[in-house]
Structures are given as C-alpha cells and as structure tokens.
C-alpha positions in Angstrom: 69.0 89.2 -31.5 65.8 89.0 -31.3 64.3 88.3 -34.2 60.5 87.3 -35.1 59.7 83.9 -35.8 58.8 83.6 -39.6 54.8 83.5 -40.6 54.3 79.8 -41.6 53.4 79.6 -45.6 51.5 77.0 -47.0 53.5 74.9 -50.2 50.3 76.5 -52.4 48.7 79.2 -52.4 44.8 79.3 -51.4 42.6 77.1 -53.9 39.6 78.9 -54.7 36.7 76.6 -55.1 34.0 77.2 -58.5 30.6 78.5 -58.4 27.9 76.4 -58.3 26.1 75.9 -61.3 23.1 75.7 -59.8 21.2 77.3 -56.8 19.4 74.8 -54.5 16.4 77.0 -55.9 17.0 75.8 -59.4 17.5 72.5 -58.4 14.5 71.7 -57.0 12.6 73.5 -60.1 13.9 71.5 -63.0 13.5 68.3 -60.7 9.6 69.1 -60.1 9.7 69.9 -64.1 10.8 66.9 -65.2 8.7 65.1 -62.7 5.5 66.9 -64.2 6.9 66.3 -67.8 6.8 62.5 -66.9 3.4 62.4 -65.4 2.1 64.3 -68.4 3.9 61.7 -70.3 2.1 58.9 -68.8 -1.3 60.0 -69.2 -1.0 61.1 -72.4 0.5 57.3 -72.9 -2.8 55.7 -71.1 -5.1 58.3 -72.9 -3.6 56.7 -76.0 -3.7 52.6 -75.6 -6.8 52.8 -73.7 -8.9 50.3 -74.5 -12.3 51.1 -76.1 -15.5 50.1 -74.4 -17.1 47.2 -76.2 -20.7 47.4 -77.0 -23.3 45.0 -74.8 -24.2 43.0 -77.8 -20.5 42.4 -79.2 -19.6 41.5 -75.7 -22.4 38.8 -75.2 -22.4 37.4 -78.7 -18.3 37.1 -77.9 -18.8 35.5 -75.0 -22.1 33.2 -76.6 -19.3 31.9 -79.7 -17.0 30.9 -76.5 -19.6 28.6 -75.7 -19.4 26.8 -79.0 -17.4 24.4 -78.0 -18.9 23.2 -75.2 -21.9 22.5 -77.1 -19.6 20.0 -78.6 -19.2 18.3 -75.1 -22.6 18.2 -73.4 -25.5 19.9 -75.0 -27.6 20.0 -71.4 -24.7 22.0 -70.1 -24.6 24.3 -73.4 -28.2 25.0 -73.2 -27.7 25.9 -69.6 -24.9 28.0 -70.2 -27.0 29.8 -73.0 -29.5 30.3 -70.9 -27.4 32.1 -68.0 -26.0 34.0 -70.5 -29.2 35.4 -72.5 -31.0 36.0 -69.0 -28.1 38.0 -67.7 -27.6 40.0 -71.1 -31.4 41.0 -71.1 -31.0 41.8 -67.4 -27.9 44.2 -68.1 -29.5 45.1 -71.6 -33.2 46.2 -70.3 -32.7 46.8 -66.5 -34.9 43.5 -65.7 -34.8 41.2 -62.8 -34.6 38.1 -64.8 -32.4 35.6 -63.7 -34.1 35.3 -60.3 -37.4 34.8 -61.7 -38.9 31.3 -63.2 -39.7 31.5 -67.0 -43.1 31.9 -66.5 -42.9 34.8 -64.0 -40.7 36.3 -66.5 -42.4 36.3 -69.6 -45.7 37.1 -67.7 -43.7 40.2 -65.7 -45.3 43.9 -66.5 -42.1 45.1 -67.5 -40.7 42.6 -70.1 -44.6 43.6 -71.6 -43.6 47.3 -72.0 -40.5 46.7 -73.7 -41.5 47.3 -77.5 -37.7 45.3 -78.4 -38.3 42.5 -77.1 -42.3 42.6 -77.9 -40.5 41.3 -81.7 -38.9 38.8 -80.4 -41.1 37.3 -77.8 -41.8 34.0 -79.4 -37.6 33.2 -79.6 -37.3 34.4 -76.3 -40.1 32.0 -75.0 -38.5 28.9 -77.0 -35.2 29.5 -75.7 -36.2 30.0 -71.9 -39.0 26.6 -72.3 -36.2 24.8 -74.1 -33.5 26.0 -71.8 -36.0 24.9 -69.0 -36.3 21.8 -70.7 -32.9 20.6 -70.5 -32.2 22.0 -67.4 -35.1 20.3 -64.9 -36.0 17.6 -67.2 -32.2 16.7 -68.3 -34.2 16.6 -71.7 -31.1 16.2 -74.5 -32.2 18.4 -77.0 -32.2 17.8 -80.5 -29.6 19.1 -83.4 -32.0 20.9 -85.0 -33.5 22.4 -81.5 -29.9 23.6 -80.6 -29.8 25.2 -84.0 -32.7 27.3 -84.1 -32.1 27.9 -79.9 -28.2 29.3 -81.4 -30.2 31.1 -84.3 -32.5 32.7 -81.7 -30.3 34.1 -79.2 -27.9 35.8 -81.8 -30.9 37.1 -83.3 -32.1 37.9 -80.1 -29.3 39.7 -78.8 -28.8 41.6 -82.6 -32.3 43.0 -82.6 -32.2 44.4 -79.5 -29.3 46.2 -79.9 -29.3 50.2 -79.0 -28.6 53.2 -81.0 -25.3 55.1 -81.3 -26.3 57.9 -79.0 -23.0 58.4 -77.1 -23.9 55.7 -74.4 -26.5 52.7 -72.9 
C-alpha cells in the first residue's frame, strides 16, 4: 500500500499582486515636470515683485532729506555730510573724480568745464563746496540762512542735472 504522499496546498490560493500605476519612466517625468513648473513659478514670482531701479537724483535727494535731522544736531557735521554726499552724487552723476580732489582743483578741473549741466549751476556748486570747506577745516558754524540757501542749492543742484528718460544713465 503504497500510496503517494499528498501535494501540500496552501490555506489560499495564490494572491496576485496589481499593476503598477506608474512605470519608473513616468515617474521620473511628472517629478522633473513639476519641478520645472515650480522653477517657472518662481521666476515669474521675482519677475513680478522686483523692485524698480530708482533714478540717481531720487536716490540722492532721499538720502540728502535723511540728513535733515542731523542738521538739527550739529550743523558742521551736516554740512560735511552734504558735502560727501553732493561730491559723490556728481561723481556717480558725471563720471568725475571729485571727492579726491580739493575744491579748487575741482572747480578749476577740464572736465567739470565741459559739462554744459553743471556750467548753470556753477556758482551753487562753488558756494556749497567753499561753504562745505568752510565748516569743515575752519569748524566755521555756519549761519541759518547759509544752511538754507546751501539745502536750497544742492536740491536744486541735484534737480537740474537730472538726465533724460532714454531707457538708462
């Protein structure tokens, strides 16, 4: 009696397992879409809240009414501080070396004679610089009325020289 031994069976019956949704392929090509839709996102974002360049002369007359209040404080100070600041906007303004030269050398220099903007305004730009000299090497304390007309001068200084709209400086 010899019989065969009986095939083992398993309690249930094979499980078959679902198809992927996705190939590895696919995978990988809506991740790198979704990555490129971010980025394009972003820049558009940046493109959008960009901040506008500001024009040299609002920039320096900004910066000249932020020195208003230390006029308040110590007017030799002020008057230096004016005086940095118009030197260094002409220098940016008219491509001139000016704040390393003495106000003489600078008001005698070639090039501050061949620039027909500040040819209008050479007599306020001469009694800022003397008066800015002034108070500076002589620790003269200038007047109320001499700050005044030395305020009046750079903003008008600064507005008459601005450029023209031409899609840059």
């Amino acid at each position: 009696m010899n019989q065969p031994a009986p095939l083992p069976h398993d309690i249930y019956g094979p499980v078959t397992l679902p198809e992927p949704l996705f190939s590895s392929l696919e995978i990988l090509g809506i991740i790198l879409c979704a990555a490129a839709a971010l980025a394009a996102l972003f820049f558009l974002y940046r493109r959008l809240h960009r901040h506008k360049a500001v024009p040299l002369q609002e920039e320096y007359l900004r910066r000249f009414e932020a020195l208003r209040p230390l006029r308040k404080e110590s007017t030799v100070r002020w008057v230096e501080e004016a005086n940095n600041l118009l030197r260094s906007y002409i220098e940016r303004r008219f491509s001139l070396r000016s704040t390393r030269q003495t106000t003489n050398e600078f008001l005698h220099s070639p090039e501050l004679k061949n620039l027909s903007p500040l040819q209008e305004v050479q007599t306020e730009l001469r009694r800022c610089l003397e008066q800015a000299d002034l108070a500076k090497f002589a620790r003269y304390q200038p007047k109320e009325e001499e700050l005044n007309e030395m305020e009046k001068a750079i903003r008008v200084l600064i507005k008459d020289s601005q450029t023209e709209d031409k899609g840059g400086q």
